[in-house]
N, C-alpha and C positions, 0 to 999 in steps of 0.2 A: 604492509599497510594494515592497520588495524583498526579501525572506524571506531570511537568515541562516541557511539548511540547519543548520548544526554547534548555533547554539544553540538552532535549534527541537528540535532530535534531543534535545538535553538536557534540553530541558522537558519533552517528551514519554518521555522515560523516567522522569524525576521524576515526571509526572503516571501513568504505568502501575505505576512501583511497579518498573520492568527494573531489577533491580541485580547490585551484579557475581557473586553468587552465580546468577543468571540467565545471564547469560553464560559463567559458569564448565562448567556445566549444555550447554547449547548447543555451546559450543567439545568438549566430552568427547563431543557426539552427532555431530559433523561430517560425518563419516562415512557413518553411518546415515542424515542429513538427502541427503548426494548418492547413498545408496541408493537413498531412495524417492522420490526427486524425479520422475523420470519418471513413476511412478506417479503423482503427483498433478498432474502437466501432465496427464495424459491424464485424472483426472476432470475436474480444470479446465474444460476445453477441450471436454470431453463435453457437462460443464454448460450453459457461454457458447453452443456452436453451438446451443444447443437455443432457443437464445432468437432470432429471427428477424433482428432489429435487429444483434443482436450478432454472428452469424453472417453475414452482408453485411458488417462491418466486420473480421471478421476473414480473411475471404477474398477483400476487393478486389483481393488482387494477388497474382501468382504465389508461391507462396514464402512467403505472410506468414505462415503458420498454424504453417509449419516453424519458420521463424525466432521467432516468437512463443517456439513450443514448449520450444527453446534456451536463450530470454531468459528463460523460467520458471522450468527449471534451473538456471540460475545464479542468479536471484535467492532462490529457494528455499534452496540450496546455501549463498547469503551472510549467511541468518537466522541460520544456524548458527556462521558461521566471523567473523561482523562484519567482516570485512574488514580493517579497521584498527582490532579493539576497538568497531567503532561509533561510531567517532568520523569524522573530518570526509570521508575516501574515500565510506562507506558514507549519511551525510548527504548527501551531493552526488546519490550515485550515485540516494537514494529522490528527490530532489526532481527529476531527470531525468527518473525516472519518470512523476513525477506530471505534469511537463508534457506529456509525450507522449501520456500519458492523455488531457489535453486538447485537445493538436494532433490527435490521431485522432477525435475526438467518444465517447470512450467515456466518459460521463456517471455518474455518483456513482448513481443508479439502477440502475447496472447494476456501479458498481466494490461496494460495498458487500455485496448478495447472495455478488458472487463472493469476496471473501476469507470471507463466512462459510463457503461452500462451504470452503475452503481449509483453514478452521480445523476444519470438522466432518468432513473425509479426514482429516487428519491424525491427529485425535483419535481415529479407528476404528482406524487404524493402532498408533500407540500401544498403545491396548488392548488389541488381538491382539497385540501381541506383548510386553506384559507392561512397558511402560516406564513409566515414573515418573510422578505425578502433577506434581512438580516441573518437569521435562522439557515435560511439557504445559501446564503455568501458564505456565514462562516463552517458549513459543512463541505460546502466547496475547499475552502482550503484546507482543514484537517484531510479531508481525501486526498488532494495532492502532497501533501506532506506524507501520507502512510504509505502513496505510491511513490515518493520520493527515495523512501526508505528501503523499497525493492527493485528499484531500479539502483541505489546505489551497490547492495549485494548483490549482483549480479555482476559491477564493475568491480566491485572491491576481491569477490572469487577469485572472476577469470584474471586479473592483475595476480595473485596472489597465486596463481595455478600457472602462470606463463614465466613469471618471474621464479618461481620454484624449477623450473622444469629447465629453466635455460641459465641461470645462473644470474641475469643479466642484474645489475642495479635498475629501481626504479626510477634515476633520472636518465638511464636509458632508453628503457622502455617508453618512456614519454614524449623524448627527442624523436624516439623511432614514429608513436603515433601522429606526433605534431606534421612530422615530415612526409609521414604517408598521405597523411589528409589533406594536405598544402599540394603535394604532387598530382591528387584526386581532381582537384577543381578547376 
């Protein structure tokens, strides 16, 4: 399974509803988004250290918290500006993400919480200072679309590492989950 970043990006803007009056939106707050970027690293990251697990992974190694900290600003920063519209730079650039999500161990239990944090800084921000409902919708979905993205690598690995390891075809592997899950409930 090899994941096509540019037309997952697609679907999942289709399935959030991101259109280009969202973007339009976005790209006129640019600005403002690498304003308070720092401010929302610094909840972020208040957040994550608080969580014990998360804080060991975030502090393994000299420097990483800093660098983290950077990589949040800018990614923050590129909700706003798409980068190339949101098209295939800014595709690439979330499904990099989401792998490295997974190279480090930081787990869909702990990516999930933390963008809602993201979403729920932001949206205070917002409200103090009087910006748009609009503005806030369509950051709303760009957020779920970039956590879309790391939740799909995380599927797309472990499929990739189970199917590797056992040999099995992937319309095995699928028969087998469909059947586990059906047998669950």
């Amino acid at each position: 399974m090899v994941l096509d970043s540019h037309e997952f990006m697609t679907r999942m803007a289709r399935r959030t509803n991101f259109t280009p009056e969202d973007r339009a939106i976005l790209q006129a707050s640019a600005d403002w988004g690498l304003e308070i970027a720092p401010d929302m690293a610094d909840a972020f990251y208040t957040y994550m250290g608080n969580d014990e697990e998360m804080n060991a992974i975030l502090n393994e190694s000299e420097g990483r918290i800093h660098r983290l900290r950077e990589t949040f600003v800018e990614w923050f920063h590129e909700m706003f500006t798409g980068m190339d519209d949101w098209g295939t730079d800014y595709a690439d650039r979330r499904w990099r993400i989401g792998l490295i999500h997974v190279r480090v161990g930081i787990g869909p239990q702990h990516v999930v919480p933390a963008m809602a944090t993201v979403v729920n800084e932001v949206g205070q921000r917002l409200r103090s200072e009087g910006k748009s409902d609009e503005l806030h919708d369509a950051l709303s979905r760009i957020c779920m679309i970039d956590l879309a993205f790391i939740e799909q690598a995380y599927l797309e690995i472990s499929t990739a590492a189970v199917l590797k390891e056992t040999g099995w075809t992937e319309k095995l592997f699928k028969r087998m989950i469909a059947t586990g899950a059906a047998a669950s409930t």
